[in-house]
Chimera marker file (.cmm) of the C-alpha trace (Angstrom):
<marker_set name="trace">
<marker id="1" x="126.025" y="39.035" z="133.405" r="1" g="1" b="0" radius="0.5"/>
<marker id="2" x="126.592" y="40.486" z="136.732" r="1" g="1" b="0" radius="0.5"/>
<marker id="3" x="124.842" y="40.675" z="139.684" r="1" g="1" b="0" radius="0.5"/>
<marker id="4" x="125.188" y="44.043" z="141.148" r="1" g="1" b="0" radius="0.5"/>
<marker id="5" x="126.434" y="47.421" z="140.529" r="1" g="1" b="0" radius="0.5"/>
<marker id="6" x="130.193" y="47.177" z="139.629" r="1" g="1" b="0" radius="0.5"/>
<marker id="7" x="131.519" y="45.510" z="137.164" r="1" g="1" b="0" radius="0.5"/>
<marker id="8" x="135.683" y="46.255" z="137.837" r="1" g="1" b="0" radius="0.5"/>
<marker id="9" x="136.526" y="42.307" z="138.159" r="1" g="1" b="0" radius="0.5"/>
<marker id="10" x="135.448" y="41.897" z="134.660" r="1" g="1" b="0" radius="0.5"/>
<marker id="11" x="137.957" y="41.964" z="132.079" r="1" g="1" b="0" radius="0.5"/>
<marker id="12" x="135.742" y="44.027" z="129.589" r="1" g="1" b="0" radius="0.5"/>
<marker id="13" x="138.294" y="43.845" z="127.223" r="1" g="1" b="0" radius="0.5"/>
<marker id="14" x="138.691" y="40.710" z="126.526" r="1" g="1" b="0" radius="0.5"/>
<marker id="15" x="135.016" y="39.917" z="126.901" r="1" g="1" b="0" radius="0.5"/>
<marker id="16" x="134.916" y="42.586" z="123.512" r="1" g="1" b="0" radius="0.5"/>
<marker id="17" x="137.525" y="41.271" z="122.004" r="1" g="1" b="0" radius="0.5"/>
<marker id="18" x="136.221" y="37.983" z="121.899" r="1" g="1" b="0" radius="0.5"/>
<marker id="19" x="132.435" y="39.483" z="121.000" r="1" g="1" b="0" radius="0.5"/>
<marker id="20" x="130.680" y="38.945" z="124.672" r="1" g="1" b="0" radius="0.5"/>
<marker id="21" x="128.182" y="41.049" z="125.556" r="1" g="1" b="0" radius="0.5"/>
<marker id="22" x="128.350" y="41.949" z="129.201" r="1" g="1" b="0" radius="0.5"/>
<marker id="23" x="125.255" y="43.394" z="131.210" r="1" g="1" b="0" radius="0.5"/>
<marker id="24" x="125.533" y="44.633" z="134.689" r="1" g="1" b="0" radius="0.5"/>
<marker id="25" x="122.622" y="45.227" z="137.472" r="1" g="1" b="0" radius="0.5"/>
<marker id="26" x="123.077" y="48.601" z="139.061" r="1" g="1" b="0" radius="0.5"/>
<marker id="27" x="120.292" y="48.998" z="141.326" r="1" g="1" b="0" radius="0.5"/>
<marker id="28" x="119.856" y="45.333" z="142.149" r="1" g="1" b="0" radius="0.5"/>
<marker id="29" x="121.841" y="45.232" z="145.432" r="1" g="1" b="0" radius="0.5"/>
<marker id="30" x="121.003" y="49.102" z="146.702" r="1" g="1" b="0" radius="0.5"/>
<marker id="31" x="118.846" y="47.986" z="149.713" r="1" g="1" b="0" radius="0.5"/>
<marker id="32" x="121.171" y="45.145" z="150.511" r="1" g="1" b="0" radius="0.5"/>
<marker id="33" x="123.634" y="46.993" z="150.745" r="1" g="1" b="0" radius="0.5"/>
<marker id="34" x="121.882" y="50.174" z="152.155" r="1" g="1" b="0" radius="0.5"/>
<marker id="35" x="120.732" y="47.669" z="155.411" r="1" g="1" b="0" radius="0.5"/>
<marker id="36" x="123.791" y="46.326" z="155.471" r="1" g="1" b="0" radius="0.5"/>
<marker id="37" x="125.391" y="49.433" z="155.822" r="1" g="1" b="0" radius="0.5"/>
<marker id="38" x="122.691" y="50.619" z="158.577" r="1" g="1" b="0" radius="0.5"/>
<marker id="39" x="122.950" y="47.579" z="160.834" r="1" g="1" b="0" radius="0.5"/>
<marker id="40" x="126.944" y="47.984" z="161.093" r="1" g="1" b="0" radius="0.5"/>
<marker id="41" x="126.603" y="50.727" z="162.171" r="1" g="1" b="0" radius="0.5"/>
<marker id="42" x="123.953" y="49.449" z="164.908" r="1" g="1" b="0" radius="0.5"/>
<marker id="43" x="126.021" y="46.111" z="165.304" r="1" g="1" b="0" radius="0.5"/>
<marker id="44" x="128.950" y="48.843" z="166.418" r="1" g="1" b="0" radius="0.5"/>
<marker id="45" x="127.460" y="51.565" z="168.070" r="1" g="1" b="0" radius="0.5"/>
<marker id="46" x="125.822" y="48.960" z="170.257" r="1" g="1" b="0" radius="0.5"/>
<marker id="47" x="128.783" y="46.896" z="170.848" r="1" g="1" b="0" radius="0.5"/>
<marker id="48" x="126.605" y="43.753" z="169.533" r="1" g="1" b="0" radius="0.5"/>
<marker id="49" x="130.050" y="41.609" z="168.593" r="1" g="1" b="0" radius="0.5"/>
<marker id="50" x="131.563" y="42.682" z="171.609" r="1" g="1" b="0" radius="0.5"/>
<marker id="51" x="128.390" y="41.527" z="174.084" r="1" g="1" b="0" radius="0.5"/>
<marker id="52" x="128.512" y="38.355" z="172.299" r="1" g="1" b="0" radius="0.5"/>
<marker id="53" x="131.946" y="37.287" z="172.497" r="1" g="1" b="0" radius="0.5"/>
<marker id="54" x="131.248" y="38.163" z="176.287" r="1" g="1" b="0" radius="0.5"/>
<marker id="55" x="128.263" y="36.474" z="177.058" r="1" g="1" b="0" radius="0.5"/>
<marker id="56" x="129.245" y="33.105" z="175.289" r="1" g="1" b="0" radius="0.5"/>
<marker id="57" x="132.373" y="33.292" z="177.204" r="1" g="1" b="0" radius="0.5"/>
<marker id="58" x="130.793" y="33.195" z="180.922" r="1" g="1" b="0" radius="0.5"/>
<marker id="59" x="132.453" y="36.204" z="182.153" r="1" g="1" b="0" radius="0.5"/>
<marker id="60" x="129.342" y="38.437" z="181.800" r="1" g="1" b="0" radius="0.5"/>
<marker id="61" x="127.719" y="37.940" z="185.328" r="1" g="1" b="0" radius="0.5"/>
<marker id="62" x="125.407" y="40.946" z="185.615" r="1" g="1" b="0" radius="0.5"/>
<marker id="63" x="122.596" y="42.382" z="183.462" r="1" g="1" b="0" radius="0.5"/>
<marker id="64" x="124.564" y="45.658" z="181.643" r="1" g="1" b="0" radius="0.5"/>
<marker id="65" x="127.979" y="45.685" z="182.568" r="1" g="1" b="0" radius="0.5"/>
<marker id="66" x="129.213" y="49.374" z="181.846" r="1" g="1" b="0" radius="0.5"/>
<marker id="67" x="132.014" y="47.925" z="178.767" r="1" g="1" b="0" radius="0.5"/>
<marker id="68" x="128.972" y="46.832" z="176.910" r="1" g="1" b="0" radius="0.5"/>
<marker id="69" x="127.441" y="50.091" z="177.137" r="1" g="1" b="0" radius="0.5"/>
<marker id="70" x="126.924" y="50.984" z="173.491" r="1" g="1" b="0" radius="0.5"/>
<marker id="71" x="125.001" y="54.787" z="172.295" r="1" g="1" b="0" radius="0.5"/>
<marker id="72" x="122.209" y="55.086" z="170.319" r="1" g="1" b="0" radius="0.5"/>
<marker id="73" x="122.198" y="56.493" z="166.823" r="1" g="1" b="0" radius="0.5"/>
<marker id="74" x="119.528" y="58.544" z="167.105" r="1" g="1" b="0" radius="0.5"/>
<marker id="75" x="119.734" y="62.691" z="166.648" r="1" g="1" b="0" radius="0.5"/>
<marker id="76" x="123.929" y="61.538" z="165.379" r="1" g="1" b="0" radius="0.5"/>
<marker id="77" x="125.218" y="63.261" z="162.411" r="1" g="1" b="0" radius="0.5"/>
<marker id="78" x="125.683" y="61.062" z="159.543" r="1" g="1" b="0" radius="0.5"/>
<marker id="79" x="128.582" y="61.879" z="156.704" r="1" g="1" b="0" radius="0.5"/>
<marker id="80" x="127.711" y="60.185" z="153.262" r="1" g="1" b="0" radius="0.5"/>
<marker id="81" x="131.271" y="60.295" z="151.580" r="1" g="1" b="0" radius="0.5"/>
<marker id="82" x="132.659" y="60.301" z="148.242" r="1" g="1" b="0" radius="0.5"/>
<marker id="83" x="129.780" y="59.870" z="145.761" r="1" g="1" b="0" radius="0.5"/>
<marker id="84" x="125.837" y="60.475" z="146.601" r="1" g="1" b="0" radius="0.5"/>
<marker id="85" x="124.891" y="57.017" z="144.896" r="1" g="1" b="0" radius="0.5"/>
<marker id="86" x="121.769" y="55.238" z="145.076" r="1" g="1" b="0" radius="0.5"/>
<marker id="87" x="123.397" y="53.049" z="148.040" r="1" g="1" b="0" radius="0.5"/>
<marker id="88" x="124.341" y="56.603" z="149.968" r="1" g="1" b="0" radius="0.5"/>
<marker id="89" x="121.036" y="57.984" z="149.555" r="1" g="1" b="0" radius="0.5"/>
<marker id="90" x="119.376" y="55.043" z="150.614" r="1" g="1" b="0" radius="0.5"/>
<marker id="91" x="121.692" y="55.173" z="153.747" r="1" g="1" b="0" radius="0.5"/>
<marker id="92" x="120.539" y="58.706" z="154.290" r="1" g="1" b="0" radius="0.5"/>
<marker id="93" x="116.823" y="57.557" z="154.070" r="1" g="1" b="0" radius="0.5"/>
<marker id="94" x="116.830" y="54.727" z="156.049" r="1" g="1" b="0" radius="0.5"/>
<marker id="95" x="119.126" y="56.893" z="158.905" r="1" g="1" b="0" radius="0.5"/>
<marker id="96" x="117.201" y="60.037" z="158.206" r="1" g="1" b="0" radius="0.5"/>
<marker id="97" x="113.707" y="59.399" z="158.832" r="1" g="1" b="0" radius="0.5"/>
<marker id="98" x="113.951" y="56.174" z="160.759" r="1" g="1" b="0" radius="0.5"/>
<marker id="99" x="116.996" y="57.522" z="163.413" r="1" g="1" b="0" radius="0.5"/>
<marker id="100" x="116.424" y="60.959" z="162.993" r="1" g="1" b="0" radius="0.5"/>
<marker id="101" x="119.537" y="61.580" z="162.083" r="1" g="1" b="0" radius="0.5"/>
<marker id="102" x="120.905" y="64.901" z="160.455" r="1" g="1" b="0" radius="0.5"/>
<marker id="103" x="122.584" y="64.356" z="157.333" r="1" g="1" b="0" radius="0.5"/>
<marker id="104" x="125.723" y="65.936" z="155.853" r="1" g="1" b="0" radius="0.5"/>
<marker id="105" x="126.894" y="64.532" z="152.581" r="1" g="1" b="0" radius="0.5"/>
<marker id="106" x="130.400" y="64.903" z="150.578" r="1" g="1" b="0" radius="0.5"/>
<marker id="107" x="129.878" y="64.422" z="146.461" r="1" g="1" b="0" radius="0.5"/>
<marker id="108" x="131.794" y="66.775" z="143.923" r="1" g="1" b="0" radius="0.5"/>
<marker id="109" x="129.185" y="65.834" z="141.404" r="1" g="1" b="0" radius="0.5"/>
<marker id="110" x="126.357" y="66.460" z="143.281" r="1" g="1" b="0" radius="0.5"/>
<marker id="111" x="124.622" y="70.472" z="143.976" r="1" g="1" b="0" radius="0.5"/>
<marker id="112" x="123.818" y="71.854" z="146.709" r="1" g="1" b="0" radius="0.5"/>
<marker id="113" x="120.614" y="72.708" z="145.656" r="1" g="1" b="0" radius="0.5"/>
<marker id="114" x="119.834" y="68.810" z="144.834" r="1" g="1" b="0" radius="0.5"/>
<marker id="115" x="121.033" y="67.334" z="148.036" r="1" g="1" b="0" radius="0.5"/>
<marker id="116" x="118.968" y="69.701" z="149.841" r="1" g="1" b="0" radius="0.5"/>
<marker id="117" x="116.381" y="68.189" z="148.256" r="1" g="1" b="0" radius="0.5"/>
<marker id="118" x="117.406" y="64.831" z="150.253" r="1" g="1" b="0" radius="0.5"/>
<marker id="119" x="117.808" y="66.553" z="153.004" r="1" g="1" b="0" radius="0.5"/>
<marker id="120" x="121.386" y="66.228" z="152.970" r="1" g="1" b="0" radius="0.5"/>
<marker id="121" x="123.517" y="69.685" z="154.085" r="1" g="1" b="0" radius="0.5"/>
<marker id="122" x="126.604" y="69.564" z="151.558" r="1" g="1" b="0" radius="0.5"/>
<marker id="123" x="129.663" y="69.700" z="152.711" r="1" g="1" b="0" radius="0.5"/>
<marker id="124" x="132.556" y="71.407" z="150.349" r="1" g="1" b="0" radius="0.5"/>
<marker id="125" x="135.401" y="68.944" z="150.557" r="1" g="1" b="0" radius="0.5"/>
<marker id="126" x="136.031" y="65.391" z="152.204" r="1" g="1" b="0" radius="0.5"/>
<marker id="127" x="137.633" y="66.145" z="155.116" r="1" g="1" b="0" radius="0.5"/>
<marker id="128" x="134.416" y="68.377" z="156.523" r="1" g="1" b="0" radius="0.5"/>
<marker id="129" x="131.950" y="65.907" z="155.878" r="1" g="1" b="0" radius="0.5"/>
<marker id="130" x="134.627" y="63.084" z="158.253" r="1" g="1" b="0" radius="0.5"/>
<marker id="131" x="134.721" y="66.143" z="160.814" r="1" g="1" b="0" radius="0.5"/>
<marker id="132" x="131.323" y="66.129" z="160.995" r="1" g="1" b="0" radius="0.5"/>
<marker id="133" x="130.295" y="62.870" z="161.105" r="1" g="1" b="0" radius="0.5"/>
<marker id="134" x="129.511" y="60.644" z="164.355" r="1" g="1" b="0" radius="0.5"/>
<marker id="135" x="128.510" y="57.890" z="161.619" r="1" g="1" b="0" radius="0.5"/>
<marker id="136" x="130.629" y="57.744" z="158.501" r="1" g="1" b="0" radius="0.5"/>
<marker id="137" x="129.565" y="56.343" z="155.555" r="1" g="1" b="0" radius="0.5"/>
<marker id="138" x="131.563" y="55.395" z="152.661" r="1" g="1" b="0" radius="0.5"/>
<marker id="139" x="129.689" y="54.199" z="149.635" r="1" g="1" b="0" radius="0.5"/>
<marker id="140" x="131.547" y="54.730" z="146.408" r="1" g="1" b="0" radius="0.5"/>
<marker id="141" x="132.352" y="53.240" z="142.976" r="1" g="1" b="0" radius="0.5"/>
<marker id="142" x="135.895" y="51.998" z="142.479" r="1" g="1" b="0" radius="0.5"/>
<marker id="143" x="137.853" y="54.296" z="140.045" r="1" g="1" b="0" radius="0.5"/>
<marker id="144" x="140.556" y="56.770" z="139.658" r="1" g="1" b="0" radius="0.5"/>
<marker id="145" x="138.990" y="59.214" z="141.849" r="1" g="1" b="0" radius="0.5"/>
<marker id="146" x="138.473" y="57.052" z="144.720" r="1" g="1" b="0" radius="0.5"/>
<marker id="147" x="140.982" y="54.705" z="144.674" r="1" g="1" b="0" radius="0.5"/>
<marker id="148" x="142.573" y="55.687" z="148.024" r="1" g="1" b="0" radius="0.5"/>
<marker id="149" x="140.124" y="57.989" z="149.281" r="1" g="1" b="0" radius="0.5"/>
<marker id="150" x="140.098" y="56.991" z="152.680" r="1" g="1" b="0" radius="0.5"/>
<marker id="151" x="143.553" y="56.799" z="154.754" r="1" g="1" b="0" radius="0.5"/>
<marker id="152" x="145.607" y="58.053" z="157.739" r="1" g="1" b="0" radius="0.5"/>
<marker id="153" x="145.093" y="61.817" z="156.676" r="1" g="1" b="0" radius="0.5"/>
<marker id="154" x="141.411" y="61.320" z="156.321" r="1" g="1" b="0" radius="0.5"/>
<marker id="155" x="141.250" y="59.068" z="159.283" r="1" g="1" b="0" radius="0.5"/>
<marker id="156" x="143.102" y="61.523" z="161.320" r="1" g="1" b="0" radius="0.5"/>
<marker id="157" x="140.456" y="64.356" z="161.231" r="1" g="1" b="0" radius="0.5"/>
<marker id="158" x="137.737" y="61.767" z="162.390" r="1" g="1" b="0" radius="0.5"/>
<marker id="159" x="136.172" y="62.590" z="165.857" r="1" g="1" b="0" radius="0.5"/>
<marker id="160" x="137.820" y="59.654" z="167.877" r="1" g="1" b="0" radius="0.5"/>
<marker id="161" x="134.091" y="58.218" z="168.639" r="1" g="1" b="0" radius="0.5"/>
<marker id="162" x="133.079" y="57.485" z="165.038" r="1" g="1" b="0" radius="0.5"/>
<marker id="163" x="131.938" y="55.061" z="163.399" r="1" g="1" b="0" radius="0.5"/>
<marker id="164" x="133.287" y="53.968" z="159.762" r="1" g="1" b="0" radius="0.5"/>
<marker id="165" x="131.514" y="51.662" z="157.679" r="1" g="1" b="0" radius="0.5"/>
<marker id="166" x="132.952" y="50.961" z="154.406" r="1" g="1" b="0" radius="0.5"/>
<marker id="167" x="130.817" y="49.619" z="151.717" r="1" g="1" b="0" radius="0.5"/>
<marker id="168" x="132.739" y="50.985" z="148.603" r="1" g="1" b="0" radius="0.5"/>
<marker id="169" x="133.478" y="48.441" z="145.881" r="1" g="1" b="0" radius="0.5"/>
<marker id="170" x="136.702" y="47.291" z="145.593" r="1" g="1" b="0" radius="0.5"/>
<link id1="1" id2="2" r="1" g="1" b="0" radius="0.2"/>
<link id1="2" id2="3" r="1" g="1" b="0" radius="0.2"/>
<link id1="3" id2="4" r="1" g="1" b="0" radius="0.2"/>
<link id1="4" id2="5" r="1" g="1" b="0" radius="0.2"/>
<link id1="5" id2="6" r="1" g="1" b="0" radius="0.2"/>
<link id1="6" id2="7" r="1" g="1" b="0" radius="0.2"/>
<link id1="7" id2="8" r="1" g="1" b="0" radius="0.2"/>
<link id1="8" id2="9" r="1" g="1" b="0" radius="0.2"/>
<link id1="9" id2="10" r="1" g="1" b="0" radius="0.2"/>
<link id1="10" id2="11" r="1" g="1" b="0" radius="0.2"/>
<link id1="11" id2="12" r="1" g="1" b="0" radius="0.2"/>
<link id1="12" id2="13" r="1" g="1" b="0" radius="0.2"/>
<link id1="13" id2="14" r="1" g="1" b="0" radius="0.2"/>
<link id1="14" id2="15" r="1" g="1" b="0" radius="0.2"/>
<link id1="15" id2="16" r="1" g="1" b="0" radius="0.2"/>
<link id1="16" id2="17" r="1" g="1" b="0" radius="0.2"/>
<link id1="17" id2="18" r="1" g="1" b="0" radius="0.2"/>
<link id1="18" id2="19" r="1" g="1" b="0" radius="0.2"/>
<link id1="19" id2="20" r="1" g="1" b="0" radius="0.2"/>
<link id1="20" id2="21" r="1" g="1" b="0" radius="0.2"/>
<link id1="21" id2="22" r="1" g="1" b="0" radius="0.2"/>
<link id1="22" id2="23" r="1" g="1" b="0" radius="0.2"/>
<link id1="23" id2="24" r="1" g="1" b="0" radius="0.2"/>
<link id1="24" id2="25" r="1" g="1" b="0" radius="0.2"/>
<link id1="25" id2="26" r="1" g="1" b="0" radius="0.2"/>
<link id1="26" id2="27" r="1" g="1" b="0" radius="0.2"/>
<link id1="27" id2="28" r="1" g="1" b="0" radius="0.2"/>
<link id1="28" id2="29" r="1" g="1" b="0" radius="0.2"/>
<link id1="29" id2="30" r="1" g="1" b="0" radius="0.2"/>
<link id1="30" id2="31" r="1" g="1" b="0" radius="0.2"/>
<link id1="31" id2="32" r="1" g="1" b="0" radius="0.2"/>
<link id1="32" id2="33" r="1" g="1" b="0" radius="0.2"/>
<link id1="33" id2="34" r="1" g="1" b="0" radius="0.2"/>
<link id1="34" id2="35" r="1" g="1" b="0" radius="0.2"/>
<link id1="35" id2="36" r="1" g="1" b="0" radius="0.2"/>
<link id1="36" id2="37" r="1" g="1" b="0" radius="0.2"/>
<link id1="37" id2="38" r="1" g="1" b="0" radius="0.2"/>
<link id1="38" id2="39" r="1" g="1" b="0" radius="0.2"/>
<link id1="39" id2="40" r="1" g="1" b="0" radius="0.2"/>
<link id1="40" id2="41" r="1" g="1" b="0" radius="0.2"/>
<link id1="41" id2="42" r="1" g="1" b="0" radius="0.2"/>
<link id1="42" id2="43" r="1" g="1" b="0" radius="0.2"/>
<link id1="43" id2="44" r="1" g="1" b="0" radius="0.2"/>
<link id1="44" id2="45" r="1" g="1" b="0" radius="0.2"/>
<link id1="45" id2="46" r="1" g="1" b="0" radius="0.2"/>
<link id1="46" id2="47" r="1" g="1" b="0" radius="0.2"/>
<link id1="47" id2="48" r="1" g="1" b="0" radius="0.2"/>
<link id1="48" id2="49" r="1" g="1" b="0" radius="0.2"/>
<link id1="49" id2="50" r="1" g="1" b="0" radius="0.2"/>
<link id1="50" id2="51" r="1" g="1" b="0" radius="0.2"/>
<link id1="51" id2="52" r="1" g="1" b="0" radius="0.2"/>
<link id1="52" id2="53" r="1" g="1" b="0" radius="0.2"/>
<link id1="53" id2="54" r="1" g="1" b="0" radius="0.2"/>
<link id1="54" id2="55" r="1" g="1" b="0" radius="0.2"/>
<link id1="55" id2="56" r="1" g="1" b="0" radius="0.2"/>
<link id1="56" id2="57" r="1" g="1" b="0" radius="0.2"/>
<link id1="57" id2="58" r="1" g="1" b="0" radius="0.2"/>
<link id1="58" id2="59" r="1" g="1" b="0" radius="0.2"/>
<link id1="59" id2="60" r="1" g="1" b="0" radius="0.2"/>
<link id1="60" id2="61" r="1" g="1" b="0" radius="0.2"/>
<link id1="61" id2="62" r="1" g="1" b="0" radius="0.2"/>
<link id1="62" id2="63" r="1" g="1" b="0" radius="0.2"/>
<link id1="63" id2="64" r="1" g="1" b="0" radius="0.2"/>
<link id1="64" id2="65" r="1" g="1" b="0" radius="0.2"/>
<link id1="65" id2="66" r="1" g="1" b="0" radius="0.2"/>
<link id1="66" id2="67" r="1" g="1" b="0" radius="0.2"/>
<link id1="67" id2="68" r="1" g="1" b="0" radius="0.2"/>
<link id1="68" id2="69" r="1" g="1" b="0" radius="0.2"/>
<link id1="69" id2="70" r="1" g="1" b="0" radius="0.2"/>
<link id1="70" id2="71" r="1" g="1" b="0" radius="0.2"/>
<link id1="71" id2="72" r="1" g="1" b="0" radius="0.2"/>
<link id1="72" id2="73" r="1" g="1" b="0" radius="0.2"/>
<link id1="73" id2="74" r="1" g="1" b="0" radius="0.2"/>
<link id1="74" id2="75" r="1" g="1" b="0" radius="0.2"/>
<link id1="75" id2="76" r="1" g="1" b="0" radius="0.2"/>
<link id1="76" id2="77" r="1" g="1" b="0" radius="0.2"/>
<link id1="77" id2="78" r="1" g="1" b="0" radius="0.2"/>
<link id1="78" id2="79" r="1" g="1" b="0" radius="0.2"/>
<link id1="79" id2="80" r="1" g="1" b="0" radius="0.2"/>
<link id1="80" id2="81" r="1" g="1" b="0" radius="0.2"/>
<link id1="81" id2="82" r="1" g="1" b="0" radius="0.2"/>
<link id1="82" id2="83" r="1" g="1" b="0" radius="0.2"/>
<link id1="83" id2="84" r="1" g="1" b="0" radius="0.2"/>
<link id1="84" id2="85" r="1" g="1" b="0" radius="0.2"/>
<link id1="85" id2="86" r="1" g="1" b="0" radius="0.2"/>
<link id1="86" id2="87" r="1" g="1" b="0" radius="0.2"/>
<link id1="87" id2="88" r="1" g="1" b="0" radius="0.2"/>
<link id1="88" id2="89" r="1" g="1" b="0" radius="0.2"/>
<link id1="89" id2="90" r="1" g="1" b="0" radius="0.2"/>
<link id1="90" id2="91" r="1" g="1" b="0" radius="0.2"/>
<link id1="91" id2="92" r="1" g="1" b="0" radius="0.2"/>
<link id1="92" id2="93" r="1" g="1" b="0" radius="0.2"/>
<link id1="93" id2="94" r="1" g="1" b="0" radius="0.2"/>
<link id1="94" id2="95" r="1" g="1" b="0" radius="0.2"/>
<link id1="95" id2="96" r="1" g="1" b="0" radius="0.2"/>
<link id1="96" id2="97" r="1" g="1" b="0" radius="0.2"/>
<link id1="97" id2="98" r="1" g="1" b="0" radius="0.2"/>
<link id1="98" id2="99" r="1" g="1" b="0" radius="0.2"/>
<link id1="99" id2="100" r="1" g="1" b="0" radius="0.2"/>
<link id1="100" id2="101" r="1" g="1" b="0" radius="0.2"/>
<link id1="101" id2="102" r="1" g="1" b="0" radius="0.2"/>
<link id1="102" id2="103" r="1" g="1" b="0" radius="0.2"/>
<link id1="103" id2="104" r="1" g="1" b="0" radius="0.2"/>
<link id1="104" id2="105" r="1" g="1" b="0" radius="0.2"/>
<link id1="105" id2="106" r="1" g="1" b="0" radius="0.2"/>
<link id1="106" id2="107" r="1" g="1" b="0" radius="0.2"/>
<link id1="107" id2="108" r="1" g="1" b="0" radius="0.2"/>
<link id1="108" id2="109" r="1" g="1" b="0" radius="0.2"/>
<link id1="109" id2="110" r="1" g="1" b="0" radius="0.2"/>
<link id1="110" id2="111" r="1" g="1" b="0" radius="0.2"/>
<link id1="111" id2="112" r="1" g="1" b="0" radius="0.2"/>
<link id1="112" id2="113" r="1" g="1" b="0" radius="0.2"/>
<link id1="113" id2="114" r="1" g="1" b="0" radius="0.2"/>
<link id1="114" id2="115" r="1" g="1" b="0" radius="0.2"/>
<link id1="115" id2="116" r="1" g="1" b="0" radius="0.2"/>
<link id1="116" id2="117" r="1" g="1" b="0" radius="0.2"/>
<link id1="117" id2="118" r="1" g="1" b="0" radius="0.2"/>
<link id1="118" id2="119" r="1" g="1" b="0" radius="0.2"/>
<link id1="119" id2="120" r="1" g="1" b="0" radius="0.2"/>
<link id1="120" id2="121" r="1" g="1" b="0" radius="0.2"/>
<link id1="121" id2="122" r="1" g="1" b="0" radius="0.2"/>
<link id1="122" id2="123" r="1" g="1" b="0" radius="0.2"/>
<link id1="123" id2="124" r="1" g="1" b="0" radius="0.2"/>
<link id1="124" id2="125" r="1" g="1" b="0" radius="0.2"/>
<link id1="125" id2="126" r="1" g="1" b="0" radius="0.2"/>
<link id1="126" id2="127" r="1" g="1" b="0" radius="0.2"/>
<link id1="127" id2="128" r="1" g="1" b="0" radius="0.2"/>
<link id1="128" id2="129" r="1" g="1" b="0" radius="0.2"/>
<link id1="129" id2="130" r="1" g="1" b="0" radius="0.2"/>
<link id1="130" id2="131" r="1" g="1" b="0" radius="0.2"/>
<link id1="131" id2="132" r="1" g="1" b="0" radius="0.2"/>
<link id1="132" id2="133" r="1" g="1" b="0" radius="0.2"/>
<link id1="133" id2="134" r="1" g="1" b="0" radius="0.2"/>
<link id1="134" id2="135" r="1" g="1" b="0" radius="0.2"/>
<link id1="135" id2="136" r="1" g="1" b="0" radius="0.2"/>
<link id1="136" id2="137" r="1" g="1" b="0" radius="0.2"/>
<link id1="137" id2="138" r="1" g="1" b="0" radius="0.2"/>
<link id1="138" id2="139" r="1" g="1" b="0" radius="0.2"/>
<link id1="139" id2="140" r="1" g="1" b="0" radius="0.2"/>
<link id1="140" id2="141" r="1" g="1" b="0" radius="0.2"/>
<link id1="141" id2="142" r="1" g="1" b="0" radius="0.2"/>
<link id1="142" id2="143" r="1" g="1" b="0" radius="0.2"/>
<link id1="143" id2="144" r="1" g="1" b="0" radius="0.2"/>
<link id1="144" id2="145" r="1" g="1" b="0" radius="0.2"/>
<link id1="145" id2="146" r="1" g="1" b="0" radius="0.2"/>
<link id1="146" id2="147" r="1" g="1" b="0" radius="0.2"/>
<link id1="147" id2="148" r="1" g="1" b="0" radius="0.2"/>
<link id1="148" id2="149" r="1" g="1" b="0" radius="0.2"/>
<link id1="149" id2="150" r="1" g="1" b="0" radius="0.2"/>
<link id1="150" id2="151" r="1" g="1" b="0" radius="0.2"/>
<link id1="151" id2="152" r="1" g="1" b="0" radius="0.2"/>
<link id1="152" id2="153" r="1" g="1" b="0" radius="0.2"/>
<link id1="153" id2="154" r="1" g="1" b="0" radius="0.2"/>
<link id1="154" id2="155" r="1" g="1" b="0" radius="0.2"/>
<link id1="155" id2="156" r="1" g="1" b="0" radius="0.2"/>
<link id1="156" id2="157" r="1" g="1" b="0" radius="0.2"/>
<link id1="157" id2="158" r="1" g="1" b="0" radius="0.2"/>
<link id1="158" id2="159" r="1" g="1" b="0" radius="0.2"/>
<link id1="159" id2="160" r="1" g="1" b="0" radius="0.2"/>
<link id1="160" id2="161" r="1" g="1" b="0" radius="0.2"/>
<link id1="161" id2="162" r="1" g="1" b="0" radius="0.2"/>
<link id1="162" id2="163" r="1" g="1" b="0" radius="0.2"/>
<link id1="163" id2="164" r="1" g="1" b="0" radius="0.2"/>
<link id1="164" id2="165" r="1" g="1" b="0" radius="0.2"/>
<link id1="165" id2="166" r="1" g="1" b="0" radius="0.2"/>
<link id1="166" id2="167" r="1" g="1" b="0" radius="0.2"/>
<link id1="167" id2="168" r="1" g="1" b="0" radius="0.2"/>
<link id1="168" id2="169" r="1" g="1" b="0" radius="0.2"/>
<link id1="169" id2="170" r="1" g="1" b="0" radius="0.2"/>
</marker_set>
């Protein structure tokens, strides 16, 4: 059995071939990972690592020096890329309602009509939904189709000040 949602480090055929069953847990780690998700992007926007490394060093000597100066997340524009999975949507939710975010969301699966439901605006290819986003979430299964997804062409029409967080499997 497996704990979670993907299951690509098990070698399925062998497991068959010698007559194992094997059971995975798709929804068991959604909020985990959803939070997870939620409080990089809070950990980075707010420069959290960075104030740390500071302040246990000694040279921070005054309340709010202007490099620790982070931004908030609220009102931001959040691109859910690749696949509109449980974890994604749960991303949107938590973002959504409790940042106020507005949400624009990348799946080639997914209508229009349904993520507008979720209060997601669709975007009609990859690269839109990365222009669009100050908050970039990447949430996907690891397959054919998203193997790769993500590099220096994708990177490259990010708005310098965004955030990435990277969640995908594999």
């Amino acid at each position: 059995g497996k704990h979670g949602i993907g299951y690509d480090n098990i070698d399925i055929a062998s497991a068959k071939e010698r007559g194992i069953a094997v059971v995975y847990t798709p929804l068991a780690n959604v909020n985990s990972v959803a939070e997870l998700a939620v409080s990089l992007f809070l950990a980075l926007a707010r420069k959290l690592v960075s104030a740390q490394k500071l302040i246990r060093s000694g040279e921070c000597t005054r309340i709010a020096p202007p490099e620790l100066t982070g931004t908030e997340l609220s009102g931001k524009t959040v691109a859910l890329n690749g696949r509109l999975i449980p974890i994604a949507q749960q991303v949107a939710q938590i973002l959504g309602v409790g940042f106020h975010c507005h949400l624009v969301g990348y799946d080639p699966y997914v209508s229009r009509e349904k993520m507008a439901t979720l209060d997601i605006e669709k975007a009609d290819c990859l690269k839109e939904a990365l222009r669009a986003g100050d908050l970039i979430n990447i949430s996907v299964p690891l397959n054919d189709s998203t193997r790769g997804m993500i590099g220096s062409a994708e990177l490259g029409v990010c708005r310098p000040t965004a955030i990435l967080v990277n969640t995908a499997r594999g």
